[in-house]
C-alpha positions as CSV (number, residue, x, y, z in Angstrom):
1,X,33.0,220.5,193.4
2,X,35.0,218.0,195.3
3,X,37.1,216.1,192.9
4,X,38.9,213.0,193.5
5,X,41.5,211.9,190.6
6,X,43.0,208.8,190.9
7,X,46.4,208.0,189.1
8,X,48.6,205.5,190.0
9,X,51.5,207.3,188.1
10,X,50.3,210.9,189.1
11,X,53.5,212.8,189.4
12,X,54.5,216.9,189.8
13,X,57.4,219.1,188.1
14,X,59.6,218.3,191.2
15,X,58.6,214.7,191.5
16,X,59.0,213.8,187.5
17,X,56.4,211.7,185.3
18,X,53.7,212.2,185.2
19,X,52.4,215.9,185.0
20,X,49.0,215.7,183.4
21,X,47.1,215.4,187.1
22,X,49.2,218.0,188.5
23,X,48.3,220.8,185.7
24,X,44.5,219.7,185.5
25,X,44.3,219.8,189.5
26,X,46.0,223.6,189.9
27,X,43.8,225.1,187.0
28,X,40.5,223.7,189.0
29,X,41.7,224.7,192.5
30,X,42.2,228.1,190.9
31,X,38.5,227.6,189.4
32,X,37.0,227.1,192.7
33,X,37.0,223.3,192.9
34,X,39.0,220.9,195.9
35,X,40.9,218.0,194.4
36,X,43.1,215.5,195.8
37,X,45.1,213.2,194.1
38,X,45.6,209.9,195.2
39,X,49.0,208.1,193.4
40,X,51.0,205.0,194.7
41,X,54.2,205.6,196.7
42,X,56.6,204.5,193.7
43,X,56.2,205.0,190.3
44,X,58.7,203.7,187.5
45,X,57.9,207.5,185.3
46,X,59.1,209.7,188.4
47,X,62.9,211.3,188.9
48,X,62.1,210.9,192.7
49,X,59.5,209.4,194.4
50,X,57.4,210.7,197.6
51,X,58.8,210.9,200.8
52,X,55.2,211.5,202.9
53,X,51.8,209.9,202.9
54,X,50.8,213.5,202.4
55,X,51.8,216.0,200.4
56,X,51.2,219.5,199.4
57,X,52.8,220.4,196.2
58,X,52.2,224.0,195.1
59,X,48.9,223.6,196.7
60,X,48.1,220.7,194.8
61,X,46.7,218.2,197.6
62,X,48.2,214.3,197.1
63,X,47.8,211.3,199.5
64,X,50.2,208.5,198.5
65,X,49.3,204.6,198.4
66,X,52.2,202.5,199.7
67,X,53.3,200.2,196.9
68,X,56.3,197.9,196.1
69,X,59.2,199.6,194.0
70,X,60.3,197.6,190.7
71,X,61.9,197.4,187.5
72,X,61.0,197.1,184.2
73,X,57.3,195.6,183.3
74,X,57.7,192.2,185.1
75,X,55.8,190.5,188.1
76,X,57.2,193.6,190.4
77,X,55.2,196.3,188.3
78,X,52.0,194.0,188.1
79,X,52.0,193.6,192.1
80,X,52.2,196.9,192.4
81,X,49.2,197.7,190.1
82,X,47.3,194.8,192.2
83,X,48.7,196.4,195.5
84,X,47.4,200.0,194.8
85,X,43.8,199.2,193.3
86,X,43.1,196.7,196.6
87,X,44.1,199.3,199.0
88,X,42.0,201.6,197.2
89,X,38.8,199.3,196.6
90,X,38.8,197.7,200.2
91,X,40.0,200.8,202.3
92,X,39.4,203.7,200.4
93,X,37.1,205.4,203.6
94,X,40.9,205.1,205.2
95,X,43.0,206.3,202.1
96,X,40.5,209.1,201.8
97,X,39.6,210.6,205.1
98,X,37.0,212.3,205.4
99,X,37.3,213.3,202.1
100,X,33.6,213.6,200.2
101,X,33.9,213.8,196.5
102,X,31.2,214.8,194.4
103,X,33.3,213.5,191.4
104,X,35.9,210.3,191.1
105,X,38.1,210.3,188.2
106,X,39.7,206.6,187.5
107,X,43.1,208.4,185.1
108,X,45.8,205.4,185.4
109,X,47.2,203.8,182.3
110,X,45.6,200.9,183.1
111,X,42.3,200.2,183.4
112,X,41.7,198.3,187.1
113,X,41.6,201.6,189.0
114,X,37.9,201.6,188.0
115,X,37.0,199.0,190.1
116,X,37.8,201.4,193.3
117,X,36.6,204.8,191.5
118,X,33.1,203.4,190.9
119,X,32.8,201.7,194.4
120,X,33.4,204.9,195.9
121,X,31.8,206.9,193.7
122,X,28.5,204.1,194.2
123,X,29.3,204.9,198.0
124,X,28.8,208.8,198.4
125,X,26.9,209.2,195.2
126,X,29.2,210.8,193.3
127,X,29.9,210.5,189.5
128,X,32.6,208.5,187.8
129,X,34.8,209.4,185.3
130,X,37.3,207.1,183.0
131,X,40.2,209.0,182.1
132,X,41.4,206.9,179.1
133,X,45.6,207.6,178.5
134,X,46.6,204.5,176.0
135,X,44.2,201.8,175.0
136,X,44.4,198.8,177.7
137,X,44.3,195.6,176.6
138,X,44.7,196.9,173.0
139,X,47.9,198.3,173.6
140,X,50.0,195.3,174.7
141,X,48.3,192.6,172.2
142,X,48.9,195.2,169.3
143,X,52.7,196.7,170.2
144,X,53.6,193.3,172.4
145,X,51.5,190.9,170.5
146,X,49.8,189.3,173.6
147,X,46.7,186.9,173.1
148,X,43.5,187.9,173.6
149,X,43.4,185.0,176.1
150,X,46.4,185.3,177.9
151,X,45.6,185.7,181.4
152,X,46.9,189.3,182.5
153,X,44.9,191.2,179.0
154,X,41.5,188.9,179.7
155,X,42.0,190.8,183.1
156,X,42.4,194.4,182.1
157,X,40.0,193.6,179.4
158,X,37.3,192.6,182.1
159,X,37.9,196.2,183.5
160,X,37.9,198.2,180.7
161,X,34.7,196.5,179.7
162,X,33.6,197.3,183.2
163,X,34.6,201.0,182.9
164,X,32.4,201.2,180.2
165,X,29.3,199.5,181.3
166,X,29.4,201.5,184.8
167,X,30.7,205.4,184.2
168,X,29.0,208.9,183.9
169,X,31.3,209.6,181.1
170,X,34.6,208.6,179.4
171,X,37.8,211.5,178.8
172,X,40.1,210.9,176.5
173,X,43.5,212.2,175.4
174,X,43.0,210.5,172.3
175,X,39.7,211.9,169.7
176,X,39.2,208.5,167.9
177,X,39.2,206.0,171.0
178,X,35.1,206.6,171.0
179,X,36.1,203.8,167.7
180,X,37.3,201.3,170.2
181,X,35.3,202.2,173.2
182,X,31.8,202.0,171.3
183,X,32.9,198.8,170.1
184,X,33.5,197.9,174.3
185,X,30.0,199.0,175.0
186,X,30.2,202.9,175.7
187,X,27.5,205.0,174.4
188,X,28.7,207.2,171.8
189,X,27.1,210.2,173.9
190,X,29.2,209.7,177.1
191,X,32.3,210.4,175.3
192,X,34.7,213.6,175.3
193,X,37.8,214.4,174.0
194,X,40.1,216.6,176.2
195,X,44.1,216.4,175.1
196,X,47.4,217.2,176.5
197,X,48.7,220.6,176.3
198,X,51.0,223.0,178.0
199,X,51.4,225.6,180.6
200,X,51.9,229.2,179.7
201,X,53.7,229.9,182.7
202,X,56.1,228.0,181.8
203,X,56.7,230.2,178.6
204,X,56.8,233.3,180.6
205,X,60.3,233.6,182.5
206,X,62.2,230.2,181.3
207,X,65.0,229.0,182.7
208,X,68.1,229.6,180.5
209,X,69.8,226.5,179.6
210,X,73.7,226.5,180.7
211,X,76.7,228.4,179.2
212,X,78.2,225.2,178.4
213,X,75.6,224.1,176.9
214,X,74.4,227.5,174.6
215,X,78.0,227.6,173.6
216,X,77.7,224.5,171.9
217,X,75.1,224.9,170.5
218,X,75.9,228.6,169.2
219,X,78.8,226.7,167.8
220,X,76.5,224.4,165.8
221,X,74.3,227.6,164.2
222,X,77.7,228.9,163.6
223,X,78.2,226.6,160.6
224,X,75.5,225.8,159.7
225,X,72.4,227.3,157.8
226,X,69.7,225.8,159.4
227,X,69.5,223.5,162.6
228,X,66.9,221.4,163.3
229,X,66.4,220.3,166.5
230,X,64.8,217.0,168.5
231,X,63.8,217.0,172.5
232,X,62.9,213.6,174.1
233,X,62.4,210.4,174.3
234,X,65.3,208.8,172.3
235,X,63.2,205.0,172.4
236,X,62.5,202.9,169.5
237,X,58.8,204.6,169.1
238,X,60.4,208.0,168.5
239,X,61.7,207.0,165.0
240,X,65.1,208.7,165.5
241,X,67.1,206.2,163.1
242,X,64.9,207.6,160.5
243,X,65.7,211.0,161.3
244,X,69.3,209.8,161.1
245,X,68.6,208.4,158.0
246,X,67.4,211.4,157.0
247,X,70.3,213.6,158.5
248,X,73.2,211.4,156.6
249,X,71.3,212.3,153.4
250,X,71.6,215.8,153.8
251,X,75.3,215.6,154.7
252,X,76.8,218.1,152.2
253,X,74.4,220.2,153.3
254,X,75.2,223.0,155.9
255,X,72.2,221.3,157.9
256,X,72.9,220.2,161.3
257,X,70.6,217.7,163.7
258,X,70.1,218.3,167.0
259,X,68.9,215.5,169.3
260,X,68.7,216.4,173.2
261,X,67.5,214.0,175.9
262,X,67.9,210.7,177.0
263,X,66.4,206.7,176.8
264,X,66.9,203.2,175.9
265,X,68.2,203.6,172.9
266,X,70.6,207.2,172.7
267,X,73.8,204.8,173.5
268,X,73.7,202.8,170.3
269,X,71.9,206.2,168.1
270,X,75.6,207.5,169.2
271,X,78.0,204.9,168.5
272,X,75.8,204.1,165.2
273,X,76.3,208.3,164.5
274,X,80.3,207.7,165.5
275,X,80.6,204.5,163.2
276,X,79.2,205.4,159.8
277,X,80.8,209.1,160.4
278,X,77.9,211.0,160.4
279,X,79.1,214.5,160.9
280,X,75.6,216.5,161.1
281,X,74.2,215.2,164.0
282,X,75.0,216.2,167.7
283,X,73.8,214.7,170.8
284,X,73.1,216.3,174.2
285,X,72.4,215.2,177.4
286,X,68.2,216.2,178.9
287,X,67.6,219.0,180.8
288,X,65.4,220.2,182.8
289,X,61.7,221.0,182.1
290,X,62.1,224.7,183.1
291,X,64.7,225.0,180.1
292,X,62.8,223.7,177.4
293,X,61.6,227.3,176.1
294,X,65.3,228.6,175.6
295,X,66.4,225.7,174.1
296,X,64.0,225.2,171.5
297,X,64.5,229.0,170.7
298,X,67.8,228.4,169.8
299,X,66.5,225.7,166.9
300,X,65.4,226.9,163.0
301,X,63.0,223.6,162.7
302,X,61.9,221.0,164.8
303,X,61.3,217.0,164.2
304,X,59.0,214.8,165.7
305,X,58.0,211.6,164.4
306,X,56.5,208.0,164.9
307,X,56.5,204.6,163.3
308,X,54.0,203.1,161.4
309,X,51.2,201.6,164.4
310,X,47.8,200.3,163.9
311,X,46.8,202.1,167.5
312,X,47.9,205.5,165.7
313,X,44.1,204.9,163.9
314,X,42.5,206.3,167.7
315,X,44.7,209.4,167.3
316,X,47.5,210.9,168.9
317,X,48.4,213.7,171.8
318,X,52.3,214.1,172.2
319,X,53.1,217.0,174.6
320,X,56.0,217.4,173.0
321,X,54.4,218.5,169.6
322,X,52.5,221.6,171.6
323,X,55.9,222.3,172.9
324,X,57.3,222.8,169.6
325,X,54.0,225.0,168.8
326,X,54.5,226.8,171.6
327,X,57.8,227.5,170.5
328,X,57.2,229.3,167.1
329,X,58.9,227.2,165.1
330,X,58.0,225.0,162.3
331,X,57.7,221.3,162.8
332,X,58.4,218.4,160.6
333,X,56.0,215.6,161.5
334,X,56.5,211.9,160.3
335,X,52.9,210.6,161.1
336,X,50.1,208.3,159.9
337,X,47.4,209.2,162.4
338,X,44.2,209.5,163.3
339,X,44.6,213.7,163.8
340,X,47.9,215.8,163.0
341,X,48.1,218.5,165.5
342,X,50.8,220.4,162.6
343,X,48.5,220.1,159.6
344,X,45.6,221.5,162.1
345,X,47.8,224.3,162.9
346,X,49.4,224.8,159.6
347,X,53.3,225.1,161.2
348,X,54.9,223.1,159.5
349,X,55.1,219.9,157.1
350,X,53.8,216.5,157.6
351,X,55.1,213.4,155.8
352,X,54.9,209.7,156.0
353,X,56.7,208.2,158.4
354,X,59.3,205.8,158.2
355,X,60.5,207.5,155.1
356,X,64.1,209.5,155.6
357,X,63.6,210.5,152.3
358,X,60.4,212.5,153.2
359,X,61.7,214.0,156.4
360,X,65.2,215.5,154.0
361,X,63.1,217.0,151.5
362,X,60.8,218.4,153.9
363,X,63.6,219.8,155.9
364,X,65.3,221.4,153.0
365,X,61.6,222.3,152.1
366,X,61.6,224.5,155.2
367,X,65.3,225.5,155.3
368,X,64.8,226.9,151.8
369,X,62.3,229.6,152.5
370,X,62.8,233.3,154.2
371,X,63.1,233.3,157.9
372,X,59.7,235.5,157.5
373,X,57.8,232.6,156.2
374,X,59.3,230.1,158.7
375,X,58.4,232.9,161.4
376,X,54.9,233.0,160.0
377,X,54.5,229.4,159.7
378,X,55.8,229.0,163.5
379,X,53.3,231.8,164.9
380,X,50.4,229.7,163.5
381,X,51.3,226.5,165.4
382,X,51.7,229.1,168.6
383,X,48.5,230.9,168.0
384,X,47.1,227.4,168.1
385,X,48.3,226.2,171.1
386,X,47.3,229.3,173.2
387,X,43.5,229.5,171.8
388,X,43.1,225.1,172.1
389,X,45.9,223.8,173.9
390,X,46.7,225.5,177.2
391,X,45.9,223.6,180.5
392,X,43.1,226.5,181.8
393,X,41.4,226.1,178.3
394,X,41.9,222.1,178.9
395,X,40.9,222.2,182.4
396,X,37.8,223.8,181.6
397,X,37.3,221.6,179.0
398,X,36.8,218.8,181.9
399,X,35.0,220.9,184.1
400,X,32.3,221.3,181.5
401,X,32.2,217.4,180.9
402,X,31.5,217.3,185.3
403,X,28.8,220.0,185.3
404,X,26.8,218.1,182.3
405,X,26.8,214.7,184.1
406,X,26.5,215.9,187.7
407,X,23.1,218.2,186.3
């Protein structure tokens, strides 16, 4: 099959944010199938952004849609969402290039991208896919509380209404968004679930993280009996003040907590750490993808958690949970969702989230048991990941939901 997968955001391990197109476009290539990927020249999730109107990236074909650059979620980001699904609606046979697809594959955050993926799919009679990531409009009127009939969510709403009336079928990252989308007007038949997952290759010759770095961290494990670690996002929705919270609790203990990455909100989680005199808990700067195995090896548990949110009801996908799987290690999940990915696996212990009571006794609920059981307990949540979570089982996963609709 020729498959065209639109993503205004679509990124690559050397271009940043975001990765999900990348992975699903190399395992079908190596299946058999020709993809390109057509993304918009600047993107606000990438570390870099493309150089070339065309681009190879580890044989992963791209073609790039010039867009505005801007900052934040103001008029510049709207423009460019505006920019990129004009081009591709009213020049698409120019964008495109001789390129034929026998599938299109609408995968941008928002939903106006399928006003271009089913005009070319109507124009060489191929199929049309919605690729749902987050819920637009519901997203911004439940998190931002926007109107239902403020001007910009009566927009997106007209197009995910659209998306609905007019596809082959609906993907989602997300199992319970058939709840919302049935609601829309999608037939409950045309719906799949396909979530994120990981790479294996990654996993197989990591890059070691830097001496500077394992030093410090060998100095943590040093004094402590059990560390348990956090990599990501440090941003209001990752519930870190909790973890905190939970972290200054266990302060006599010789517990120690981890956090490693970067965000909005890591300079005032420091100074907050550095005021109250929280001695347990160590920040670190990101690093790079390609290190994420070795350092997550170094940890004894892992945390992930999320505040309470009516959107969690559709269900959740984090990558970073079937990174922490991947790892072998147990987890300690703060979550009131739709799905739990760690009570599916059994590696590890969920709570409720918001509570820092929860997360401590859960973490000395896990630190308290033999390294044999935490080992056990971590080799579940692996197992898992390898037999539901890898992108070839994923990517298959899709290319089953384009052979039923193209039969």
């Amino acid at each position: 099959m020729k498959i065209l997968l639109i993503n205004h955001y679509a990124g690559s391990p050397q271009l940043g944010m975001e990765f999900r197109p990348y992975y699903m476009a190399r395992e079908w290539q190596k299946s058999g199938h020709e993809v390109l990927i057509v993304g918009a020249t600047f993107s606000h999730l990438r570390k870099r952004q493309p150089q070339l109107s065309d681009e190879v990236i580890d044989g992963v074909h791209y073609r790039w849609v010039k867009t505005n650059a801007y900052k934040g979620n103001g008029i510049g980001r709207i423009r460019s969402m505006f920019s990129f699904v004009w081009q591709l609606k009213y020049r698409f046979k120019k964008i495109l290039r001789g390129f034929v697809p026998d599938i299109v594959i609408a995968s941008s955050t928002y939903p106006l991208d399928n006003y271009p993926a089913n005009k070319i799919a109507d124009h060489y009679g191929a199929k049309f896919i919605y690729e749902i990531h987050d819920l637009w409009p519901l997203s911004p009127m439940e998190l931002g509380g926007y109107s239902p009939k403020h001007p910009f969510i009566r927009v997106m709403q007209r197009a995910e209404d659209f998306a609905y009336a007019n596809v082959d079928a609906v993907v989602s990252m997300l199992p319970k968004a058939i709840d919302h989308a049935e609601e829309r007007g999608l037939s409950r038949e045309k719906f799949y679930y396909v979530p994120n997952g990981i790479v294996e290759e990654d996993w197989e010759n990591p890059q070691d993280i830097s001496d500077g770095l394992r030093s410090e961290i060998e100095a943590i494990k040093a004094k402590s009996d059990c560390v348990v670690g956090y990599l990501g996002g440090h941003a209001v929705s990752n519930c870190l003040d909790i973890f905190i919270d939970a972290a200054k609790i266990l302060t006599e203990k010789r517990i120690s907590f981890v956090l490693v990455g970067s965000g909005v909100e890591k300079k005032r989680l420091v100074q907050r750490v550095a005021d109250e005199g929280i001695k347990n808990v160590f920040f670190f700067d990101p690093i790079p993808k390609t290190q994420v195995p070795s350092l997550l090896s170094l940890m004894d548990l892992l945390f992930i958690g999320w505040n309470k949110n009516p959107l969690y009801r559709f269900g959740i996908s984090p990558n970073k949970i079937f990174d922490y799987e991947m790892a072998g290690k147990p987890i300690v999940h703060a979550v009131e969702a739709a799905n739990d990915p760690v009570a599916e696996a059994g590696c590890g212990i969920s709570v409720e989230p918001e509570n820092p009571d929860a997360i401590a006794d859960a973490v000395m609920k896990l630190a308290s048991v033999s390294a044999s059981e935490r080992d056990e307990m971590g080799r579940k949540g692996h197992d898992y990941v390898l037999k539901y979570h890898t992108y070839s089982v994923l990517s298959q996963k899709f290319v089953d939901v384009m052979d039923k609709i193209s039969k």
